[in-house]
C-alpha positions in Angstrom: 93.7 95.6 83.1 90.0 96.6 84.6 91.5 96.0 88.2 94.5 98.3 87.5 92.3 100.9 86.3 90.6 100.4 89.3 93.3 101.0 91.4 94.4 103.9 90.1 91.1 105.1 90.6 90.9 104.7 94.0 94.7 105.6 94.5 93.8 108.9 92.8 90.7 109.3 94.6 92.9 108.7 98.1 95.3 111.0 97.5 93.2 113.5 96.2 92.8 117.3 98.1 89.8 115.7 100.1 92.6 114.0 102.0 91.7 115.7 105.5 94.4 114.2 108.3 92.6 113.5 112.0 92.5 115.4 114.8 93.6 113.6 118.2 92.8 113.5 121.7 94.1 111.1 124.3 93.0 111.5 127.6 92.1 109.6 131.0 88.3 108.9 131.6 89.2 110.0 135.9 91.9 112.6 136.8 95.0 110.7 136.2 96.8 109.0 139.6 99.5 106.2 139.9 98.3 103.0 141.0 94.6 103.8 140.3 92.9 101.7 137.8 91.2 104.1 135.0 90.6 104.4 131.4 92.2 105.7 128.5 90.8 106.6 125.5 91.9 108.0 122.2 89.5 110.4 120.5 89.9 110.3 116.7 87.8 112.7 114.4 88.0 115.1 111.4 89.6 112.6 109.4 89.0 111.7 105.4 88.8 108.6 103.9 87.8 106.2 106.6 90.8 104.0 106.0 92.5 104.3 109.2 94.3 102.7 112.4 94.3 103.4 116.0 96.4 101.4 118.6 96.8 102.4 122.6 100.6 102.1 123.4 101.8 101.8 126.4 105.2 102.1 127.0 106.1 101.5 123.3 103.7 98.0 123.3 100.4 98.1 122.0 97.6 97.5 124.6 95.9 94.6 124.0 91.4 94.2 124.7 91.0 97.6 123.9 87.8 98.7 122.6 86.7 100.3 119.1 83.4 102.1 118.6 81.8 101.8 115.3 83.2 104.3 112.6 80.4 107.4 112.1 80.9 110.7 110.3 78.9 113.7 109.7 77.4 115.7 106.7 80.6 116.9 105.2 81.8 113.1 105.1 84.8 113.4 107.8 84.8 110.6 110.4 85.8 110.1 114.0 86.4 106.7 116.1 87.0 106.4 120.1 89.6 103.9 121.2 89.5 103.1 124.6 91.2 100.5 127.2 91.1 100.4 130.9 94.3 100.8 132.8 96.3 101.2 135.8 98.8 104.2 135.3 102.2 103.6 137.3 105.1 106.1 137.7 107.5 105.9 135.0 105.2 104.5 132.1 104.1 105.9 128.9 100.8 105.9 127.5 100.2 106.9 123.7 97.6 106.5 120.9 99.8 105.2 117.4 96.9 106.6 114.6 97.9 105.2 111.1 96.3 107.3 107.7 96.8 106.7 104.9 100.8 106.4 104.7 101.0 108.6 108.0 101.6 107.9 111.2 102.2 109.6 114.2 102.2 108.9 117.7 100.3 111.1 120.3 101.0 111.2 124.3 98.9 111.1 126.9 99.6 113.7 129.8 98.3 112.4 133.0 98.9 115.7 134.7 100.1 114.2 137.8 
C-alpha cells in the first residue's frame, strides 16, 4: 500500500503544471560538408523533471559511442544535457536527435545547410 501511495505521489508530482517540455537544437560542431568527418551534437535544455532520453539518429538508426554530458540545471530547476557524436555526413543521409520526456517523443532534424 505505502509504495502505491508512493507512486501516485510521484505520478502526480510528474504530471503536475511544472511539467516544462525541452527545447532542442541539433547542429554540426564545423559548417556541414559531405565526406568531411565532423560532430553533431544535440543541445537539450529548458526541460522539467530531469527524467529524460536523447539518442543521435542517423538515418532512422541510433548512433552508437555517442557522448552525454552530465545533467545540470539552473535556479528555477529546468535542466539541459548536450549529446554529441562525431560523424562523417554523406549525401543522402539523415541525421536527427530522438528526445524522449516523459511519455513524449519527438524527433528533431539536423540541417546541414549544404
Amino acid at each position: 500500500m505505502r509504495t502505491l501511495i508512493l507512486f501516485s505521489a510521484l505520478a502526480a508530482v510528474y504530471c503536475s503544471k511544472d511539467h516544462t517540455p525541452p527545447k532542442v537544437q541539433v547542429y554540426s560542431f564545423n559548417p556541414g560538408k559531405y565526406g568531411m568527418q565532423n560532430t553533431l551534437i544535440c543541445h537539450v535544455s529548458g526541460f522539467h523533471p530531469p527524467d529524460i532520453d536523447i539518442q543521435l539518429m542517423k538515418n532512422g538508426k541510433e548512433v552508437r559511442d555517442s557522448q552525454l554530458t552530465d545533467l545540470a540545471f539552473i535556479k528555477n530547476w529546468q535542466f539541459h544535457l548536450n549529446k554529441r557524436v562525431d560523424f562523417t555526413p554523406e549525401r543522402g543521409d539523415y541525421y536527427s536527435c530522438r528526445v524522449t520526456h516523459g511519455f513524449h517523443q519527438k524527433d528533431f532534424a539536423w540541417e546541414p545547410n549544404m
